[in-house]
LOLUM-846377 format. One record per residue: residue in three letters; x, y, z of N, C-alpha, C, O in turn. Coordinates in Angstrom, 3 decimals. Example, Ala and Ser with C-alpha at 12.3 -4.5 7.8 and 13.67 -1.06 7.14 Angstrom:
2
  type     neast    nnorth       nup    caeast   canorth      caup     ceast    cnorth       cup     oeast    onorth       oup
   ALA    13.190    -5.690     7.800    12.300    -4.500     7.800    13.200    -3.300     7.800    14.236    -3.319     8.465
   SER    12.850    -2.250     7.080    13.670    -1.060     7.140    12.900     0.030     7.870    13.409     1.138     8.039
END
This chain:
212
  type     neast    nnorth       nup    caeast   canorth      caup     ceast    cnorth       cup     oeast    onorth       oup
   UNK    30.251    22.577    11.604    29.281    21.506    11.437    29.268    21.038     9.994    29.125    21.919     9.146
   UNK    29.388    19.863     9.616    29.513    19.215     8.210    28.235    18.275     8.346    28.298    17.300     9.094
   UNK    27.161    18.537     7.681    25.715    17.900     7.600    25.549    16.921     5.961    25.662    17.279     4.789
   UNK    25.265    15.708     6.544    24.956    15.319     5.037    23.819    14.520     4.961    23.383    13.786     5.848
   UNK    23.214    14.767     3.481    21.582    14.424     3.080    21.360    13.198     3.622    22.170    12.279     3.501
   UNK    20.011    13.077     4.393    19.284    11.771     4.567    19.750    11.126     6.013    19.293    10.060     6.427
   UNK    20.903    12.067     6.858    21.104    11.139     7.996    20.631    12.342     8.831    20.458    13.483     8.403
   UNK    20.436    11.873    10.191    19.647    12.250    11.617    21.029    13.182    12.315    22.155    12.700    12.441
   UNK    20.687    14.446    12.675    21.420    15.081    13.623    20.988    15.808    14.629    20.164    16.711    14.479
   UNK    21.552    15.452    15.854    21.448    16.435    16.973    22.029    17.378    17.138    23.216    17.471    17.449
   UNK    21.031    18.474    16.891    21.382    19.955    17.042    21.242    20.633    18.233    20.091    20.822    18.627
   UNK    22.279    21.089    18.973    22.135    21.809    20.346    22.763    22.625    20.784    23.934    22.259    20.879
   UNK    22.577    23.698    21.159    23.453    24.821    21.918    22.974    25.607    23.455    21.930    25.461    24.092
   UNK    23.915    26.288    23.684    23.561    26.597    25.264    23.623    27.985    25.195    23.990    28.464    24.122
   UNK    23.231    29.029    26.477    23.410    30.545    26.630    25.282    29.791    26.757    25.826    28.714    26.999
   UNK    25.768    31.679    26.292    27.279    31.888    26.659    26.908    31.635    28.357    25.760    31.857    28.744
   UNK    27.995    31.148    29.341    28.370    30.620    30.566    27.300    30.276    30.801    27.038    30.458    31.990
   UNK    26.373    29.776    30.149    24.763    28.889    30.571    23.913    30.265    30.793    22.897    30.275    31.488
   UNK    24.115    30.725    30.533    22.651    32.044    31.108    21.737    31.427    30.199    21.883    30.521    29.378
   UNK    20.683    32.184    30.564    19.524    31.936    29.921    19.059    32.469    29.039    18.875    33.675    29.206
   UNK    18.608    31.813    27.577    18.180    32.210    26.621    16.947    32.725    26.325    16.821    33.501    25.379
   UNK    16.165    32.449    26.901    14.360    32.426    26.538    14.603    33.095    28.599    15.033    32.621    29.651
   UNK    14.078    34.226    28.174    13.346    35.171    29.555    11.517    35.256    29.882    10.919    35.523    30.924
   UNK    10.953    34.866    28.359     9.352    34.967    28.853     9.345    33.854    27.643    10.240    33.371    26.950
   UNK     7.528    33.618    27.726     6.911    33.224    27.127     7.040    33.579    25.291     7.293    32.816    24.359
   UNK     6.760    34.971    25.316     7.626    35.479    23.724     8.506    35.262    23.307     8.578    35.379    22.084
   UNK     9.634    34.842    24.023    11.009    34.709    23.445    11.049    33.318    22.934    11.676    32.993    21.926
   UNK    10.180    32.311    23.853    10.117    30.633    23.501     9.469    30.204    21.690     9.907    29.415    20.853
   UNK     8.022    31.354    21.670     7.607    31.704    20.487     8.210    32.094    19.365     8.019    31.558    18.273
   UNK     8.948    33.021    19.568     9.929    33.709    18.635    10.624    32.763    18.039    10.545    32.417    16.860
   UNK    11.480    32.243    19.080    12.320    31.359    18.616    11.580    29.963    17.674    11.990    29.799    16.525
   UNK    10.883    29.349    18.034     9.643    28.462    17.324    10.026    28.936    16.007    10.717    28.350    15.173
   UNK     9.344    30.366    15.919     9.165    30.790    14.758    10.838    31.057    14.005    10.749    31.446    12.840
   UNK    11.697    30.962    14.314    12.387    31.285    13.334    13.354    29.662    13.510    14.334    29.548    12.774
   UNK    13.054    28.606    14.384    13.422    27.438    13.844    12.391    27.259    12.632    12.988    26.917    11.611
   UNK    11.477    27.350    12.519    10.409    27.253    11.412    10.870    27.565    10.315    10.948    26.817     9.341
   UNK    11.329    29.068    10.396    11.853    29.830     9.441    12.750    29.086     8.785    12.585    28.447     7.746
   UNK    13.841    29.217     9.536    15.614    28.522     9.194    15.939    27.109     9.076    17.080    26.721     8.825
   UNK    14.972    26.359     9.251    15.508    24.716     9.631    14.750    24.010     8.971    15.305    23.242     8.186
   UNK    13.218    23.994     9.031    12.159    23.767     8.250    12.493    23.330     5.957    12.218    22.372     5.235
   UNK    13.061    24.464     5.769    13.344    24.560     4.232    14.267    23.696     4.331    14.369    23.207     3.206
   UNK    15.536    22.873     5.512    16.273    22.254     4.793    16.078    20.478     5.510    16.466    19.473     4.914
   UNK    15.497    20.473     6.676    15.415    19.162     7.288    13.900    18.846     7.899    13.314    19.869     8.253
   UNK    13.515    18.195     7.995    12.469    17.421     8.805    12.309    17.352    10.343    12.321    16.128    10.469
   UNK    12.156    17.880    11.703    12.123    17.948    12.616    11.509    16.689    12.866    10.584    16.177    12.235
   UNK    12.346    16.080    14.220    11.694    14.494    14.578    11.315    14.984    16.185    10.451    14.343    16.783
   UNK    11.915    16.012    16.783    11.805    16.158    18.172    12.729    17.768    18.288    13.745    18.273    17.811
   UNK    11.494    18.164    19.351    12.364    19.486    20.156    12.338    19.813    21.070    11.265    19.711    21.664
   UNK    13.744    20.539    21.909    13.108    20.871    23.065    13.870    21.884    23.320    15.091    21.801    23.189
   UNK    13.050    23.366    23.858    13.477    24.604    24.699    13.389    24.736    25.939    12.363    24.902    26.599
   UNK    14.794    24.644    26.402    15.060    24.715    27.827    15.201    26.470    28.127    15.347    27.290    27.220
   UNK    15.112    26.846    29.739    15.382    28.178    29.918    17.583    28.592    29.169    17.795    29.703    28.682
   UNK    18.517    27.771    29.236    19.518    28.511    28.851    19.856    27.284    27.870    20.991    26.811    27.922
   UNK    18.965    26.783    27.029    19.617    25.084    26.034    18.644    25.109    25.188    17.571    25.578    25.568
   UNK    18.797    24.554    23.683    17.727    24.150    23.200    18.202    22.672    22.686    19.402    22.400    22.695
   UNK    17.512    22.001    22.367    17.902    20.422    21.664    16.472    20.177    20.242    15.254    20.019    20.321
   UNK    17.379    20.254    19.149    16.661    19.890    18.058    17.330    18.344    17.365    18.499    17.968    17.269
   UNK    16.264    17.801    17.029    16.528    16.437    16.340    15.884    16.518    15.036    14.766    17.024    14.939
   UNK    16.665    15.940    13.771    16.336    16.681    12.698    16.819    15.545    11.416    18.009    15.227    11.430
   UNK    16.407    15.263    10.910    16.844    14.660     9.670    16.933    15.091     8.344    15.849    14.989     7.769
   UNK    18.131    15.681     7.427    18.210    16.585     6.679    18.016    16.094     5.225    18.623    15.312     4.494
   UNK    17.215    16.666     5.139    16.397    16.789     3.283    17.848    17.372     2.188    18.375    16.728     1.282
   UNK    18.152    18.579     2.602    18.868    19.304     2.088    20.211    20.262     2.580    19.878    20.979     3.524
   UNK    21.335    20.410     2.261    22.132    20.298     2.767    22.722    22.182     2.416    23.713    22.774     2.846
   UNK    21.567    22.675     1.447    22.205    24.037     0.670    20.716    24.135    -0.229    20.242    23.227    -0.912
   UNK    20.232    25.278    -0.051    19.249    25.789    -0.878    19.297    27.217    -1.387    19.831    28.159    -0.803
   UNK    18.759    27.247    -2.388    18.518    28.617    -3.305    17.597    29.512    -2.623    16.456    29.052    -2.598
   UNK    17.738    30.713    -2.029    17.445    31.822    -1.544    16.777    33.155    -2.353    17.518    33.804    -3.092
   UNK    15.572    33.487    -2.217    15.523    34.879    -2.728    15.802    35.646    -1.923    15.453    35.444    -0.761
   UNK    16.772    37.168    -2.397    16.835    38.107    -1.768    16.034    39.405    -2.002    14.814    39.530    -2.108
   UNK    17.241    40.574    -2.070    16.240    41.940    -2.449    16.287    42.059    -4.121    17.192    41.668    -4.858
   UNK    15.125    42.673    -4.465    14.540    42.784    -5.446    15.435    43.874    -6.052    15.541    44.999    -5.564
   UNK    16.284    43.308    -7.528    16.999    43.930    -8.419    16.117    45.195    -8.896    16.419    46.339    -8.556
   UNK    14.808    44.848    -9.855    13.597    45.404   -10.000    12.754    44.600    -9.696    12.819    43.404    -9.413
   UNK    11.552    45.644    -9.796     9.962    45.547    -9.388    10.043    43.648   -10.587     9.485    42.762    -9.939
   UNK    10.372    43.326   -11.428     9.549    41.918   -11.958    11.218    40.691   -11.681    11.057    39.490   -11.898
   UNK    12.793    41.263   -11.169    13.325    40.609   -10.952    13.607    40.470    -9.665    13.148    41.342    -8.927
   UNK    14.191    39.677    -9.219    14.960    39.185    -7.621    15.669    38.264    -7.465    15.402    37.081    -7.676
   UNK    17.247    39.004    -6.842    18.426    38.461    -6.643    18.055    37.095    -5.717    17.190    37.105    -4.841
   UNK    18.812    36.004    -6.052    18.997    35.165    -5.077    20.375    34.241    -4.950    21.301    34.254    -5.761
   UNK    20.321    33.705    -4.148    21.968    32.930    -3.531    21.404    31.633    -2.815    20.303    31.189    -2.489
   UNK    22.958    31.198    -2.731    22.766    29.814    -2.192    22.801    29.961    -0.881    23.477    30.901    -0.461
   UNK    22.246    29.274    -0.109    22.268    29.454     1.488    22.270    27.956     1.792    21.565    27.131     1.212
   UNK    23.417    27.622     3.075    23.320    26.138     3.624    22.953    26.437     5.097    22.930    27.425     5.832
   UNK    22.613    24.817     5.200    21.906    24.663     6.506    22.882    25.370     7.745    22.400    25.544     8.864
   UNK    23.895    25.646     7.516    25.084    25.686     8.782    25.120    27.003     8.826    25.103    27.417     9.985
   UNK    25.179    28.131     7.715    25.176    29.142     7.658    23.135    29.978     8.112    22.902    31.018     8.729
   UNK    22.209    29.083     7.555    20.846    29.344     8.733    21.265    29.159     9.563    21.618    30.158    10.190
   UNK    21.495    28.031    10.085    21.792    27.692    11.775    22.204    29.363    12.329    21.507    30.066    13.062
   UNK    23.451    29.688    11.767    24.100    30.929    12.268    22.847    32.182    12.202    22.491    32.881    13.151
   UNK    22.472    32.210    11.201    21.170    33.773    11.219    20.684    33.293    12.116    20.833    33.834    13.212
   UNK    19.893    32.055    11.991    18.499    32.021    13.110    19.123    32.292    14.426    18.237    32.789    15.121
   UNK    20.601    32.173    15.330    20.882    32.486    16.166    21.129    34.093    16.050    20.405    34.962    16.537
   UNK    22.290    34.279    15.311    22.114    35.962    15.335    21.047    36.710    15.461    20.776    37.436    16.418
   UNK    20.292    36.502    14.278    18.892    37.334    14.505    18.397    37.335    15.757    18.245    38.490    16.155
   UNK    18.070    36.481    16.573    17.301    36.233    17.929    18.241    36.740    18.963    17.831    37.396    19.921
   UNK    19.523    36.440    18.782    20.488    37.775    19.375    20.031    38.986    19.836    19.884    39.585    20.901
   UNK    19.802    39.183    18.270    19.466    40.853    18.167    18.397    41.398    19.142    18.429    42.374    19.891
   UNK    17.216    40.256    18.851    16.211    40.606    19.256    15.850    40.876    20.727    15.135    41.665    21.345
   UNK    16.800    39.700    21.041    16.821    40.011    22.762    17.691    40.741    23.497    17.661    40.950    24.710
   UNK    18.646    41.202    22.502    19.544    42.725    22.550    18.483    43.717    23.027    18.211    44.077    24.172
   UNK    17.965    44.057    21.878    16.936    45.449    21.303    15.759    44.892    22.910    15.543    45.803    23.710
   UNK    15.368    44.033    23.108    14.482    43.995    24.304    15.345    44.351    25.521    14.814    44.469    26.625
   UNK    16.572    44.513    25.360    17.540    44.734    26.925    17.482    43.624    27.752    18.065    43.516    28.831
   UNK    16.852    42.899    27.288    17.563    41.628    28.345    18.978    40.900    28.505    19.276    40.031    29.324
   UNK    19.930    41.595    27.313    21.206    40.864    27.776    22.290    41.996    26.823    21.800    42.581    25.858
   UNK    23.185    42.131    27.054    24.467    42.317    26.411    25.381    41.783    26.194    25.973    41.139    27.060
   UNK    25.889    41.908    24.647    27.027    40.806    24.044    26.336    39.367    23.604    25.148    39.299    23.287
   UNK    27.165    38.302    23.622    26.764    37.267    22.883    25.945    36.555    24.050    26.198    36.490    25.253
   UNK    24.699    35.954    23.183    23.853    35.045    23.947    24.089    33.735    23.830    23.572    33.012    24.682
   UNK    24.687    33.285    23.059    25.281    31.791    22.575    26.012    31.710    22.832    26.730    32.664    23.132
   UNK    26.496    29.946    22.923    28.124    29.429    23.029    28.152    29.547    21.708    27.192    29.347    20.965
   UNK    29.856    30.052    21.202    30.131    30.112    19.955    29.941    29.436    19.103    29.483    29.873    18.047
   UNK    30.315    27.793    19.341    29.997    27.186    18.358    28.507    26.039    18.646    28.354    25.588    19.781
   UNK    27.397    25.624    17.402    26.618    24.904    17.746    27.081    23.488    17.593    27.965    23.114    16.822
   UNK    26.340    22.696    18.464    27.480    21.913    18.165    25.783    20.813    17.454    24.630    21.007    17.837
   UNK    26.247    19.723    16.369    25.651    18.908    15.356    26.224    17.181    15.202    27.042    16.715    14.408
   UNK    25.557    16.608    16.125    25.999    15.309    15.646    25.384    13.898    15.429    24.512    13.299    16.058
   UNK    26.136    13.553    14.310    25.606    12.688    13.167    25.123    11.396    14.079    26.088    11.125    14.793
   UNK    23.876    10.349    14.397    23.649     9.725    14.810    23.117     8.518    13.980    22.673     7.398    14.232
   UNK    23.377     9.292    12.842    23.261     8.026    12.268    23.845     7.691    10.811    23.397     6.913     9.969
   UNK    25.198     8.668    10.761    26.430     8.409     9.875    27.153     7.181    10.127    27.562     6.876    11.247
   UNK    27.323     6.423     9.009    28.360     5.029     9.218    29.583     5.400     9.774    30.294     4.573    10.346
   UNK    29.947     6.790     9.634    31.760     6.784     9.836    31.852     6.507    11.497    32.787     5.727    11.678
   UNK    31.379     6.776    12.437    31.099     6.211    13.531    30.059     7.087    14.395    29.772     8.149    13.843
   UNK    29.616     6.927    15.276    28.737     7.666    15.965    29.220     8.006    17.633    29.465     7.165    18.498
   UNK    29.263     9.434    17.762    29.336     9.474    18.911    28.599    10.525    19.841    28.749    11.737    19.992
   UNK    27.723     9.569    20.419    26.454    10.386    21.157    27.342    11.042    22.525    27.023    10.454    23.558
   UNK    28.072    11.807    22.675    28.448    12.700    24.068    26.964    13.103    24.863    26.949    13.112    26.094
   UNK    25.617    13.462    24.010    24.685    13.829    25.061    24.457    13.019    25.686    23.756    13.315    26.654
   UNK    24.790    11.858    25.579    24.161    10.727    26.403    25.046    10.391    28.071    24.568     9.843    29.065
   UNK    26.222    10.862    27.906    27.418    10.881    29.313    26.645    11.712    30.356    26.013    12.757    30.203
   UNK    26.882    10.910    31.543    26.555    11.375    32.827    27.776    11.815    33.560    28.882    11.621    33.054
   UNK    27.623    12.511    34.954    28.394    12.765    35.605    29.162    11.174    36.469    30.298    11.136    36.941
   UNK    28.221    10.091    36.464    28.959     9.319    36.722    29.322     7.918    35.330    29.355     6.691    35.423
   UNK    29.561     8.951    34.032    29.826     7.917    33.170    28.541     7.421    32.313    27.341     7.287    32.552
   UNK    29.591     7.166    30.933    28.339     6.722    29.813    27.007     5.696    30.303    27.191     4.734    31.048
   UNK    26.119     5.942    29.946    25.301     5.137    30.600    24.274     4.411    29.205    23.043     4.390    29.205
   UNK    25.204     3.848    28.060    24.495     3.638    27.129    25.279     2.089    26.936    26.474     1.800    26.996
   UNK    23.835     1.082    26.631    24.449    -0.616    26.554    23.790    -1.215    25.470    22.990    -2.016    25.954
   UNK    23.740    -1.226    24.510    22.744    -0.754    23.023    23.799    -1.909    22.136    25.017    -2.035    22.261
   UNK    22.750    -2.760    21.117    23.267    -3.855    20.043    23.684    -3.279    18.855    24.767    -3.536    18.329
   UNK    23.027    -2.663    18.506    22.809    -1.608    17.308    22.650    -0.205    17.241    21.755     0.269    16.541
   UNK    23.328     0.428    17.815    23.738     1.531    17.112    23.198     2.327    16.530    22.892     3.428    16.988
   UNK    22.913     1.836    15.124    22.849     2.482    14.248    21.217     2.840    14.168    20.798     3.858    13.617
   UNK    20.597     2.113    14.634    18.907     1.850    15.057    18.333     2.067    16.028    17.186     2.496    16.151
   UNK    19.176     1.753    16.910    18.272     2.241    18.433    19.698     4.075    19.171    19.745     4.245    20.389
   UNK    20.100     4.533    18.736    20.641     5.720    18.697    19.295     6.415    18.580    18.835     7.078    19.509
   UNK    18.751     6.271    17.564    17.652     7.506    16.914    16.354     7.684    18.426    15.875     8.716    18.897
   UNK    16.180     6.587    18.728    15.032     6.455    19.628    15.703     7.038    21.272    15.255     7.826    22.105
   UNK    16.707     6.377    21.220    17.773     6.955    22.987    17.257     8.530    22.734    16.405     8.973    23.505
   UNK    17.829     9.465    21.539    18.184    11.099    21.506    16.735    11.125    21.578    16.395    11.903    22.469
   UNK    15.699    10.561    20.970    14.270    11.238    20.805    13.569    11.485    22.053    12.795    12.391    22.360
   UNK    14.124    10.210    22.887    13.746    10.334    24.492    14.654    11.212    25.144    14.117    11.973    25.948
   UNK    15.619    11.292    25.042    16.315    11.926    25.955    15.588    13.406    25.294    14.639    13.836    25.950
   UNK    15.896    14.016    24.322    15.625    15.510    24.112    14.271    15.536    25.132    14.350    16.270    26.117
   UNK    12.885    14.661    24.895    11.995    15.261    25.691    11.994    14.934    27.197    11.082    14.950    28.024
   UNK    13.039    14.693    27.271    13.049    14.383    29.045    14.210    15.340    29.709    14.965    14.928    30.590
   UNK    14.246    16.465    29.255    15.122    17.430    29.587    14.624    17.910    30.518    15.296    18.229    31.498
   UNK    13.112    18.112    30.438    12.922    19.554    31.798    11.947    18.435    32.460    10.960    18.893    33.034
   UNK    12.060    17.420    32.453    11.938    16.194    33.958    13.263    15.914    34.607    13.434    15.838    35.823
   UNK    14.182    15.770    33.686    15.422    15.680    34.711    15.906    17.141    35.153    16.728    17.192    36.067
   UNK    15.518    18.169    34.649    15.830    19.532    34.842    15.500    19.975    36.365    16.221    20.713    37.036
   UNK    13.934    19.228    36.912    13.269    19.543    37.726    12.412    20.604    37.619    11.910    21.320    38.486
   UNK    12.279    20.595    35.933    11.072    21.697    35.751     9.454    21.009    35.866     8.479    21.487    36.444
   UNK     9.541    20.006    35.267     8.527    19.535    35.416     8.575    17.731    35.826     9.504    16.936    35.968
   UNK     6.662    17.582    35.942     6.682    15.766    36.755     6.970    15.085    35.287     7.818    14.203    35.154
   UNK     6.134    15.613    34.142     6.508    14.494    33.057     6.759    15.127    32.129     6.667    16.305    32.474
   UNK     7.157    15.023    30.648     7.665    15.095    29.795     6.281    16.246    29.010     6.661    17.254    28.414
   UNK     4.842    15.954    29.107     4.001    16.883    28.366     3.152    17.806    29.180     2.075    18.216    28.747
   UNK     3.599    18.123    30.300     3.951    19.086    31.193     4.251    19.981    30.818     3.431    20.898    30.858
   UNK     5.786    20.266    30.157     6.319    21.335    29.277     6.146    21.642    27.858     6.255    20.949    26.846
   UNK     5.769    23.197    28.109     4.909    23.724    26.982     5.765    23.338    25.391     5.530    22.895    24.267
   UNK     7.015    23.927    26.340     7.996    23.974    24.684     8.802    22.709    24.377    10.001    22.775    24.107
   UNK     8.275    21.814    24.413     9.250    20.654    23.532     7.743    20.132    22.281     6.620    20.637    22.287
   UNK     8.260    18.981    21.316     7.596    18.293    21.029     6.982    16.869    21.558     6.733    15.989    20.734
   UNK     6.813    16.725    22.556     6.469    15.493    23.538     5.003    15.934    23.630     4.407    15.027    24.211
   UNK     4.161    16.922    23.314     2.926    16.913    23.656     1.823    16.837    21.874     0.608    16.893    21.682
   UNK     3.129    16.678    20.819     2.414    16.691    19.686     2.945    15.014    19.655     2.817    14.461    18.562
   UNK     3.324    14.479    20.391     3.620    12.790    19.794     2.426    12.004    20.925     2.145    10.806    20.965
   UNK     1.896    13.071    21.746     1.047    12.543    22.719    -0.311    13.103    22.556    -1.161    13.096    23.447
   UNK    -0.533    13.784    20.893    -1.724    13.934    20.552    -2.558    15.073    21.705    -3.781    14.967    21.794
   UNK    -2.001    15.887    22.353    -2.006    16.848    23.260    -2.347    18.239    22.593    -3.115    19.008    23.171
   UNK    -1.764    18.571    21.349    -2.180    19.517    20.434    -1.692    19.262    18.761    -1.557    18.113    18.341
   UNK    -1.538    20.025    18.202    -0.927    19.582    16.947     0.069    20.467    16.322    -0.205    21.353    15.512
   UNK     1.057    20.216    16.685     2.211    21.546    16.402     2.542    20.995    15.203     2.349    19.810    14.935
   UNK     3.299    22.230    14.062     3.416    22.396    12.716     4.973    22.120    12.306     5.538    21.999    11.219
   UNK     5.532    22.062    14.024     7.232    21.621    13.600     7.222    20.151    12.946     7.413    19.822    11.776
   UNK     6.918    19.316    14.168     7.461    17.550    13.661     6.952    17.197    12.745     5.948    17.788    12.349
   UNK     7.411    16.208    12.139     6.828    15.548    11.160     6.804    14.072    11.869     7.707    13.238    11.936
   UNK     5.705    14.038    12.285     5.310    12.845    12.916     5.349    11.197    11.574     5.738    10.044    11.762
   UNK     4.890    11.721    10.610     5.224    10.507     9.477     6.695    10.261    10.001     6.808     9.427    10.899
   UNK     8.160    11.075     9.409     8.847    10.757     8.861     9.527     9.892    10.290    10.186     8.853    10.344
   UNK     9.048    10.810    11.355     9.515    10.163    12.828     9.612     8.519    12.785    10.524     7.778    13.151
   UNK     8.255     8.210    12.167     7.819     6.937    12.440     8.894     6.148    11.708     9.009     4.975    12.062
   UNK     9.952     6.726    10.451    10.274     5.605     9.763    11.642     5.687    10.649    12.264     4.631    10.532
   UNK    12.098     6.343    11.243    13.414     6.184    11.686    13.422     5.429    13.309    14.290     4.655    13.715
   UNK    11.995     5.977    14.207    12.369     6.095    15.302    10.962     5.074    15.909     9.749     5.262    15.811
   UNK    11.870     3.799    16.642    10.896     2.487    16.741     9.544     2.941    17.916     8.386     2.524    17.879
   UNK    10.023     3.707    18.699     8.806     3.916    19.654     8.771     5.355    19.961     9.571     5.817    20.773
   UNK     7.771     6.207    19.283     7.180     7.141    20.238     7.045     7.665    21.189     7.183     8.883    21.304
   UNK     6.785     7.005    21.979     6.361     7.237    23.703     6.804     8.232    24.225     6.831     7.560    25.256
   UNK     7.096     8.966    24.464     7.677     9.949    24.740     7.193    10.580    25.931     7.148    11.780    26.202
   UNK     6.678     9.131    26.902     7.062     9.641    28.606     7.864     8.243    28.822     7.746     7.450    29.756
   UNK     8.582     8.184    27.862     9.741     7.055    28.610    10.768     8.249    29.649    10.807     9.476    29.560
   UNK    11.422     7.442    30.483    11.623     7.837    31.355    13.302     7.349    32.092    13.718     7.465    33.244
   UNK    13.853     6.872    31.033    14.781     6.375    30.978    16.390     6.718    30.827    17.357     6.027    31.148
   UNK    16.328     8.201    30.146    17.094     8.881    30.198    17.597     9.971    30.829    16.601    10.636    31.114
   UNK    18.652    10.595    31.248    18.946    11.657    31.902    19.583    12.161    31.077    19.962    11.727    29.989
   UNK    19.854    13.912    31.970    20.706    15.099    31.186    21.123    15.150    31.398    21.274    14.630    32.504
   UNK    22.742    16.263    30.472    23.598    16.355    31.621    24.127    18.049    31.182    25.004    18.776    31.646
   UNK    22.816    18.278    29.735    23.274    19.786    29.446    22.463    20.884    30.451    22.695    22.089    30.362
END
């Protein structure tokens, strides 16, 4: 994944052969918490969503590599390093690995190997693959470069309506579709910065399908 400052990316990965990632309610949390952790220090969250074996993050990146404290040389110093967004990406999955190792719910890798990150709103060209159906692209758009941002924002929260998990979009506990619908107030999105990229909100449009 090659991320650069100030443009919009869709971040998404699946269980290895689709199994399922999140087994309870704790595991959906957990994970929350360590996108918080890992993603938070370097980009802006515009939209999310946790599926049972998928997650889909939409994200616009502040920073591309940040300075890290580690373990404490001595009691008044502490080592630190550079850490980039691609290399978090990787802990926040490992770690949660682990975790659902050590709970016995799975053995070996819980992820597809690679995550996959793409630029939606880089000039070099854009190419939205989440948007392909089984019967073909289904995208007829003037601009690109402007209405891209709003297609992914809907589509991420309309995952577990086309999933057949749920009737509408703030139905489901774990996406951000119920903090753009003033439903509660979650600490991921940044509902400001949403507004400057992404023309409509709404987020029971209903217009998009899945196909992860």
């Amino acid at each position: 994944m090659q991320f650069e400052k100030f443009h919009i990316y869709h971040i998404y990965n699946q269980g290895n052969n689709r199994q399922k990632i999140f087994f309870n309610r704790e595991n959906y949390l957990f994970f929350l918490w360590k996108i918080q952790t890992y993603i938070l220090p370097f980009a802006d969250i515009l939209a999310w969503c946790l599926m049972p074996n998928h997650f889909h993050l939409m994200v616009v990146v502040n920073e591309t590599e940040i300075v890290c404290e580690t373990h404490p040389m001595t009691p008044s110093h502490r080592m630190s390093k550079k850490r980039s967004l691609n290399n978090s990406i990787a802990i926040m999955l490992r770690s949660y690995t682990r975790a659902i190792q050590k709970q016995g719910l799975i053995k070996g890798s819980l992820f597809r190997q690679k995550t996959k990150a793409e630029c939606i709103t880089c000039t070099d060209g854009i190419t939205p693959s989440f948007y392909n159906t089984h019967s073909g692209t289904q995208i007829n758009i003037v601009n690109p470069e402007q209405q891209y941002p709003e297609l992914c924002f809907h589509y991420i929260h309309q995952n577990p309506v086309k999933a057949g998990l749920v009737k509408t979009t703030t139905d489901w506990e774990f996406s951000s579709a119920r903090d753009y619908m003033n439903l509660r107030k979650g600490k991921l999105v940044n509902k400001e910065v949403a507004k400057q990229y992404i023309i409509n909100t709404n987020s029971s449009d209903n217009s998009e399908s899945s196909d992860e």
